[in-house]
C-alpha positions as CSV (number, residue, x, y, z in Angstrom):
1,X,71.4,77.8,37.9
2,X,68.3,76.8,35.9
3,X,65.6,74.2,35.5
4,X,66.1,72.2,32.5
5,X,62.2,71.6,32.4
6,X,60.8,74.8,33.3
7,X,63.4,77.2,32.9
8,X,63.3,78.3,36.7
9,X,65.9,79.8,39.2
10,X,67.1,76.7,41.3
11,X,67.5,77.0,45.1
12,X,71.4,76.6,46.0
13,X,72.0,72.9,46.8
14,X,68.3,72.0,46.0
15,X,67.3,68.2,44.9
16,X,64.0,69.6,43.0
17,X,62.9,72.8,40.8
18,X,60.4,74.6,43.7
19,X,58.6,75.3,40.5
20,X,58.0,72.0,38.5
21,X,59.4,69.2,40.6
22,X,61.8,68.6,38.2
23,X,65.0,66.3,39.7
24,X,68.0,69.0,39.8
25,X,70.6,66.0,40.4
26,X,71.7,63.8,37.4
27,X,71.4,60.9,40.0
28,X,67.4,61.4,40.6
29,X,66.6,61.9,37.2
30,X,65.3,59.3,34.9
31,X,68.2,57.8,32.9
32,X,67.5,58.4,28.8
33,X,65.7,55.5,27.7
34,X,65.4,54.5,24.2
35,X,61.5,52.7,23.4
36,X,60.5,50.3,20.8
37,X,58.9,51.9,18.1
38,X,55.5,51.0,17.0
39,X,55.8,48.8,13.3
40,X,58.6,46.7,15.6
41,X,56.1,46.0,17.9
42,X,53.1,45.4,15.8
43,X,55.8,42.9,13.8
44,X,56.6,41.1,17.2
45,X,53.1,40.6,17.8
46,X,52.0,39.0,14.6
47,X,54.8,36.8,15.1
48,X,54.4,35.6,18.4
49,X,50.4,34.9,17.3
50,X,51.8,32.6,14.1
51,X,53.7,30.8,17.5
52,X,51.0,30.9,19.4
53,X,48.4,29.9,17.3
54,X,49.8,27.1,16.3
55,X,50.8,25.7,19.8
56,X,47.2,25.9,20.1
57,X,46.1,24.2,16.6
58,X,48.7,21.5,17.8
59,X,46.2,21.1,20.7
60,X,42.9,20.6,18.8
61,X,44.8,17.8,16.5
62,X,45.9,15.9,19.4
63,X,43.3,16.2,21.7
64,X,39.9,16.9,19.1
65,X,38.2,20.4,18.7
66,X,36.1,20.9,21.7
67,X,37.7,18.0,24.3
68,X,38.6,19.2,27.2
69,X,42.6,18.7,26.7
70,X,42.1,20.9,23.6
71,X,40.2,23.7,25.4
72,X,43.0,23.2,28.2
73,X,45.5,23.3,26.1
74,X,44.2,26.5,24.2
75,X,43.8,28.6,27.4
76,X,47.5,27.8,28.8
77,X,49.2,27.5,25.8
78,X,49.5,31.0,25.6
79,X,49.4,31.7,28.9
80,X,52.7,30.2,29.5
81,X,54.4,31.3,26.3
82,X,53.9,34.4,27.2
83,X,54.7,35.1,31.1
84,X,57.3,32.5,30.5
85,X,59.4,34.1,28.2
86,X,58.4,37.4,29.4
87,X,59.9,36.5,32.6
88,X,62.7,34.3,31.6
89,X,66.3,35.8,32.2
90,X,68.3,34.8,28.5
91,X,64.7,35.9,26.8
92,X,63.4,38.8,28.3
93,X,60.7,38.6,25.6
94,X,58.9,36.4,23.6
95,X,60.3,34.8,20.3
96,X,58.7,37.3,18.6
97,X,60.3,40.3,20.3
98,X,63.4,38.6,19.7
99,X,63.1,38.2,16.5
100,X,61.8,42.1,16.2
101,X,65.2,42.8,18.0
102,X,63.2,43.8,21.5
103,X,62.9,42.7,25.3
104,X,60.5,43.6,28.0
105,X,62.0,45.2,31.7
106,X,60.8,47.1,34.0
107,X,60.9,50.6,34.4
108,X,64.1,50.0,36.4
109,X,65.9,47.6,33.9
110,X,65.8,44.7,35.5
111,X,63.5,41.8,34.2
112,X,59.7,40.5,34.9
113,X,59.1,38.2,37.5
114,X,56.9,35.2,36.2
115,X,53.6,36.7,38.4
116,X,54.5,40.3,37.3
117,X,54.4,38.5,33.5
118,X,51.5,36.6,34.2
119,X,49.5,39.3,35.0
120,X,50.6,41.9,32.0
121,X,49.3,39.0,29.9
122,X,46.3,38.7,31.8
123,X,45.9,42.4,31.1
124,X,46.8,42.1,27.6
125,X,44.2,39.6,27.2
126,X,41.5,41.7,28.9
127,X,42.1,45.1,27.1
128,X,42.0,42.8,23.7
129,X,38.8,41.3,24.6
130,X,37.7,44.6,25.2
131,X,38.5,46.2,21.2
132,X,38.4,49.8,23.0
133,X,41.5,48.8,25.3
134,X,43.1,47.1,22.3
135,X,42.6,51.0,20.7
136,X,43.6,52.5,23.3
137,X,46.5,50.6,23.6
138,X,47.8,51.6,20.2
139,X,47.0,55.0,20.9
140,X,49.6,55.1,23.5
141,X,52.0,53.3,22.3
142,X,51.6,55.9,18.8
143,X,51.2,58.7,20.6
144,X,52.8,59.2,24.0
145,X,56.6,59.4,25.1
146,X,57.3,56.0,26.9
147,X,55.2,54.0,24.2
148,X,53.4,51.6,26.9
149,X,50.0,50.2,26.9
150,X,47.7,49.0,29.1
151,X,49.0,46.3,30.3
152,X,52.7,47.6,30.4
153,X,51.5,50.4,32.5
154,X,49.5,48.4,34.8
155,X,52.7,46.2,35.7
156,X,55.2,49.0,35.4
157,X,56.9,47.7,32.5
158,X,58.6,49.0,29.3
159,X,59.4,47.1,26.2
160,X,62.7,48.4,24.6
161,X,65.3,47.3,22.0
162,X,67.8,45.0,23.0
């Protein structure tokens, strides 16, 4: 028998190529996984910043431009859309991933807890604050295998079609 990575001789009744560390045993290997591609991604994202963006100019009309409720309001707004529907069970995702036909798990499957969503938003925030993570971000999801960015590998998280 042979490695399905590298091609190989296996040892007899071996868990792992000797040669590439490859997983020998359907069981240990990662299940096939089917990502979100890039343009439904990009579209989710526009989309949940039309939602977003106006639960924050909702804020400044009721509570003025610069009160304090407004600037409140404008930094967890978004906060909670976010992690909330990130994390909750029937969403998996944000309206705009839903409507983009995508949720976010984690690498296992199961769902985001609301800290573990918190903090890829807190991420997500960061690297676009920072226009070279927001780059680099795109980059991976473009350009590399599991399509994550930043902040989905930072909290070990994928975001995949429904």
């Amino acid at each position: 028998m042979f490695c399905d990575k590298c091609g190989a001789a296996l040892p007899p009744r071996g868990s792992f190529c000797l040669n590439c560390g490859a997983a020998t045993v359907p069981a240990l290997r990662e299940p096939a996984r089917a990502f979100a591609n890039p343009s439904a991604r990009i579209k989710a994202f526009l989309i949940d910043k039309l939602f977003v963006g106006s639960l924050v100019m909702l804020g400044i009309v009721v509570g003025g431009v610069l009160s304090p409720v407004a600037i409140a309001l404008a930094a967890v707004l978004p906060w909670l859309y976010y992690a909330g529907f990130d994390s909750a069970a029937s969403w998996q995702g944000t309206p705009g991933k839903a409507l983009s036909g995508l949720k976010v798990v984690r690498t296992g499957g199961e769902r985001l807890s609301f800290a573990r969503a918190s903090l890829r938003y807190l991420v997500k925030m960061i690297s676009l604050a920072i226009w070279v993570g927001a780059i680099v971000s795109l980059a991976l999801i473009a350009f590399t295998d599991r399509q994550q960015t930043l902040h989905d590998r930072f909290v070990d998280s994928w975001v995949v079609p429904k």
